[in-house]
N, C-alpha and C positions, 0 to 999 in steps of 0.2 A: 981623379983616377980615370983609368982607359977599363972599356975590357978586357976581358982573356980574350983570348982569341977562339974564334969561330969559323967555320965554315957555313957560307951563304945557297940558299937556293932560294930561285925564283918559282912559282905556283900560279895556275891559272884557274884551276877548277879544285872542289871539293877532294875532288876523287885522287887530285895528286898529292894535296895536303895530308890525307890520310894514309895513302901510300906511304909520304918520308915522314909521316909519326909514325906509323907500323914499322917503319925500317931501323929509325933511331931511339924508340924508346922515349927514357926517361932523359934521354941527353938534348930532344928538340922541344924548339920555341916557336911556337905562331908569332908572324913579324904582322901586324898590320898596320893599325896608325904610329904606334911605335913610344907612343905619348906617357905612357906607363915605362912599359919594359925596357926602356934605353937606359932610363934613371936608373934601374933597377941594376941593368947590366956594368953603368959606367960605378956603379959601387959595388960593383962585384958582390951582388947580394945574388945574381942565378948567374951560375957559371956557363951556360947549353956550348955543346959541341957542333950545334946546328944552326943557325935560322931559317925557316922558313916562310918566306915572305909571301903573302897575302894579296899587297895591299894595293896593285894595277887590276886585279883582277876586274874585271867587269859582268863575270856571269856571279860573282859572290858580293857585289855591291846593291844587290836588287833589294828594292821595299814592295812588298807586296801588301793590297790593304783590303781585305774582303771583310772578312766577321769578326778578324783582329787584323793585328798591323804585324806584318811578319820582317826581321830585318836582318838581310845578311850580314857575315862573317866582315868584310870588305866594306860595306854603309857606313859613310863618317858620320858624324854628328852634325855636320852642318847640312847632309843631302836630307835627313831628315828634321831639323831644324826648319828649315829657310823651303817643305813645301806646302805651298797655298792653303792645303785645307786641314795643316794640321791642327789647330785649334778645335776643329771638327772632329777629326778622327780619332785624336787621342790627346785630348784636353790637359792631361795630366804632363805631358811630355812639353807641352808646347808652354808650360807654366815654368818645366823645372828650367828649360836649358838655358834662358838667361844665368842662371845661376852658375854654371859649371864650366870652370874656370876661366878663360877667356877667348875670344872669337877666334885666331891664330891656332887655339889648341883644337878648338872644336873642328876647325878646315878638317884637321889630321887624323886627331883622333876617331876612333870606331863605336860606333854605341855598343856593339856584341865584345869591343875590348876591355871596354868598361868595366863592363858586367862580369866576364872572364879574369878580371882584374881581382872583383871584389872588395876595394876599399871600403873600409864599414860608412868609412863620410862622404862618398859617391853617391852623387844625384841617381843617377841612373838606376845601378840597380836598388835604391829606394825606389821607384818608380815602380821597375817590375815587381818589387815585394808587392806596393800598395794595390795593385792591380789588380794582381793575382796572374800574374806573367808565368811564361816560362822558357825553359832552354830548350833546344833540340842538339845533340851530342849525338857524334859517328863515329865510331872505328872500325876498321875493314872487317867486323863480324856482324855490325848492329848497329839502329838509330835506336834512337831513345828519348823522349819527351819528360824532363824534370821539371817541375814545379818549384816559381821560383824559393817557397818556404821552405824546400830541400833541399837546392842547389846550393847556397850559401852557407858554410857551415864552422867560417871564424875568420879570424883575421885572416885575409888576401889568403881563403881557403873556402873551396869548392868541391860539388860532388863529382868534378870530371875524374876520369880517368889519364894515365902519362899518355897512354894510345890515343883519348878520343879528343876531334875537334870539335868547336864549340862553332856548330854550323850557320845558326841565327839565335833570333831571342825572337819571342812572342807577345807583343801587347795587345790585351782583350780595348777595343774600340769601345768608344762612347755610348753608356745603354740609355737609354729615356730617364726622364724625370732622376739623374742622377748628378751630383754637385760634386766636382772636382777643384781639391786649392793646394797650395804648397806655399811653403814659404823656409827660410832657412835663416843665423846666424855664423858670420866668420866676421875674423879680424878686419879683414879687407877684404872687396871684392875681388874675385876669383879665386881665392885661397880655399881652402876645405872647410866644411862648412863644422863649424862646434857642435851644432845640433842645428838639424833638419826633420821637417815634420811634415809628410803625405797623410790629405784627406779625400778617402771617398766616400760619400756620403746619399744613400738612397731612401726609400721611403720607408725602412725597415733597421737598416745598418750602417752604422757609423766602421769604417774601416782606419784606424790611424798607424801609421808606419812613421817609424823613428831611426833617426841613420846621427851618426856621429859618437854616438854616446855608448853604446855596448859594441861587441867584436865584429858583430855583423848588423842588418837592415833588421827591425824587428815591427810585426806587426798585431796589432790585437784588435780586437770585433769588438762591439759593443751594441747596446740595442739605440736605434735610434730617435728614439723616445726620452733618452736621457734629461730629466732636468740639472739645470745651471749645477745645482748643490751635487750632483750624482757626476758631473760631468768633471768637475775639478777633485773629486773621489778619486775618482778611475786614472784623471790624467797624474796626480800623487802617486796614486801605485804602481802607475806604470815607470816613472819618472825613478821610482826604487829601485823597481825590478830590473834596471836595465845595468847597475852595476858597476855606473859613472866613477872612475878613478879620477884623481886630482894628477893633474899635465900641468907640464909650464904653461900651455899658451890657457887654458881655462879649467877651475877647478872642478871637483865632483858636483861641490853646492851649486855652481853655477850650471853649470848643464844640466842639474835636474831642474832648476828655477826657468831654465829655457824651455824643458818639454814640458811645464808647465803653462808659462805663459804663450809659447808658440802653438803648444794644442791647441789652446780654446780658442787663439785669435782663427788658426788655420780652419777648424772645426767650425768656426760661425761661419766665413767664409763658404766654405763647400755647402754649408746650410743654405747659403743664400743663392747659390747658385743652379740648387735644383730647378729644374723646369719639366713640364709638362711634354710630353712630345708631340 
């Protein structure tokens, strides 16, 4: 299938993006890496009467990295991938994207598109759940800073508004003595992952986030003190609670057998990664 058809515009700054959402409503589409929403569009699953393209811009492609890693609308996945000291900065990041889907996609794709995407089995915004991330959102009345436990709120469903753009995403940087691990299941590599497991792990709390298995990234606390027998307790309940339906490509039993086994493997990990500062 083709699109409907659309009318295109090109955007250079923030401030014009929000201008032609303010202008067209509920009818325009942010164009940026395109990696999501093309698919979307050539099965006519969103019809927009718009695009507005993003995705030259160069003042909305900035990574700014002070006391978290701030990353604009326009940032692909590979300008933050492939710099120097990610491993540093945001440990967590630099674990997941080997995973997500394949290098060709990542060129294109946008990490804030990702995230604005909302796939439940998206690396990314697991990432930001595990983190404790957040969005920053504008429409020509107001910013607004969403966390990312609120942003997310179901299948390829978010707390934006049809007005507001999804201006960057926020990842909190690397704290002391804290062990970050990831790891994921899919059929093949680059495909979506069946279940995917984010650990952050400090000297107090166990943070685990679970993506593929319920409608959206879900995270839960734990003390991290847990012993072994406590530890596969928590990851069974959670592995319930998450509401695993049976799909052709893996069924409920097995994806909760995965947030089983992949917690604790992911969990020892981040254990072992704590260090001292």
């Amino acid at each position: 299938m083709k699109p409907a058809a659309f009318d295109y515009q090109r955007v250079e700054t923030a401030d014009e993006a929000i201008a032609a959402l303010a202008e067209c409503g509920e009818d325009g589409r942010i164009l940026a890496g395109g990696q999501s929403l093309m698919a979307i569009l050539n099965m006519r699953l969103a019809q927009p009467k718009r695009l507005i393209d993003i995705s030259r811009s160069k003042a909305m492609a900035t990574v700014d990295v002070n006391e978290s890693m701030r990353i604009g609308a326009a940032a692909t996945q590979a300008s933050v991938e492939w710099r120097p000291d990610l491993a540093r900065e945001v440990p967590l990041l630099a674990l997941a994207f080997p995973h997500v889907s394949h290098f060709q996609i990542r060129n294109r794709g946008t990490v804030v598109g990702s995230i604005a995407h909302a796939d439940p089995a998206a690396e990314l915004p697991l990432c930001l759940l595990a983190l404790e991330g957040s969005v920053q959102l504008r429409n020509a009345k107001r910013r607004r800073d969403v966390r990312a436990d609120d942003f997310f709120t179901g299948m390829l469903s978010t707390a934006r508004g049809h007005d507001e753009f999804v201006e960057s995403a926020t990842f909190p940087t690397a704290r002391p003595e804290t062990g970050y691990a990831f790891d994921e299941f899919s059929m093949r590599h680059g495909d979506f992952a069946v279940c995917a497991v984010a650990v952050v792990a400090d000297a107090q709390r166990l943070r685990i986030a679970v993506g593929g298995v319920a409608d959206r990234p879900v995270a839960r606390d734990y003390d991290a003190a847990l012993n072994a027998s406590a530890l596969d307790d928590a990851l069974n309940e959670f592995a319930w609670s998450l509401g695993a339906r049976d799909e052709p490509q893996a069924s409920a039993t097995m994806r909760r057998r995965l947030v089983r086994t992949l917690g604790r493997r992911t969990v020892e990990q981040a254990l072992s990664r704590r260090s001292p500062s």
